[in-house]
N, C-alpha and C positions, 0 to 999 in steps of 0.2 A: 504494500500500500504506500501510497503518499501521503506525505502529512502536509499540510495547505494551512497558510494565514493570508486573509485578504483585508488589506488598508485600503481607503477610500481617505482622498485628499482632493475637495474640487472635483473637475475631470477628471484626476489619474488614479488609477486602479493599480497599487502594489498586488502583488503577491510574494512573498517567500514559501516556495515550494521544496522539499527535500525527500527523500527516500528515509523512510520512517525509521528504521536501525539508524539512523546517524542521528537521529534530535537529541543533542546534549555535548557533542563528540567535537572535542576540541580540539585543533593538530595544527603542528608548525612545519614550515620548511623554507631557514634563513628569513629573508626579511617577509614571508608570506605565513599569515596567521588565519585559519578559518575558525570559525565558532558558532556552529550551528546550534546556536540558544533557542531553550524552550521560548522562552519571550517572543521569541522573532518568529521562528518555523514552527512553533507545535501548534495544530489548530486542529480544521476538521481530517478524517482522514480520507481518500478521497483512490477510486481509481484513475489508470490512468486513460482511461479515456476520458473520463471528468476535467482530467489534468489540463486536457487538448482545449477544452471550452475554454479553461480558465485562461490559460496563455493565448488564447486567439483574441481577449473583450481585454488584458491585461496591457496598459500600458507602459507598466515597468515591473519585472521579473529578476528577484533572487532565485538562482536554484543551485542544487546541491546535489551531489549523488547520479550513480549512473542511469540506475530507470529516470530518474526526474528530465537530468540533460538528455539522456536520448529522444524522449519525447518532443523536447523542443526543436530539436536537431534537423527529427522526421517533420517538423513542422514545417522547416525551414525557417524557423527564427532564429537558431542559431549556427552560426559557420564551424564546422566541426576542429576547424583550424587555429579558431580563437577560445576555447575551453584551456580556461586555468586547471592545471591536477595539481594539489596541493598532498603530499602524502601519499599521492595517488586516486584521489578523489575528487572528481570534477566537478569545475565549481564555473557557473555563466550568467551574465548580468544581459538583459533585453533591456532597452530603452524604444521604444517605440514616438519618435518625432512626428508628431498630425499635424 
């Protein structure tokens, strides 16, 4: 499963989305720090084709973990060339400009 948090600011719809085994899961690697905080990611839990809505209406996207990024990937919202792996754990930011 996913785990999903959705902020609503004005127009723009955050989500941080993550692959639920990592909500809590803190890793370094040199000057690069992930911390997938309950705070931030833990929300509803959610498949992933749910996931696919979310990021298609989502104008700015944290995500984390590999099912999460791969979904965006297959989206084509993200370029499979620019995934951060921290630890080995990929980590992708959407911005969506309208």
């Amino acid at each position: 499963m996913i785990s999903i948090k959705v902020y609503k600011q004005g127009n723009d719809i955050l989500i941080g989305a993550c692959d639920e085994q990592l909500i809590g899961k803190k890793v370094e690697d040199g000057k690069f720090h992930l911390d997938v905080s309950k705070d931030f990611y833990d929300g509803q839990r959610i498949s992933i084709e749910v996931l696919k809505t979310y990021l298609e209406n989502a104008t700015i996207a944290n995500l984390v973990g590999e099912k999460t990024v791969k979904c965006a990937i297959q989206l084509g919202l993200v370029d499979p060339d620019c995934i951060l792996r921290i630890k080995g754990i990929p980590h992708a930011q959407i911005v969506k400009m309208l």
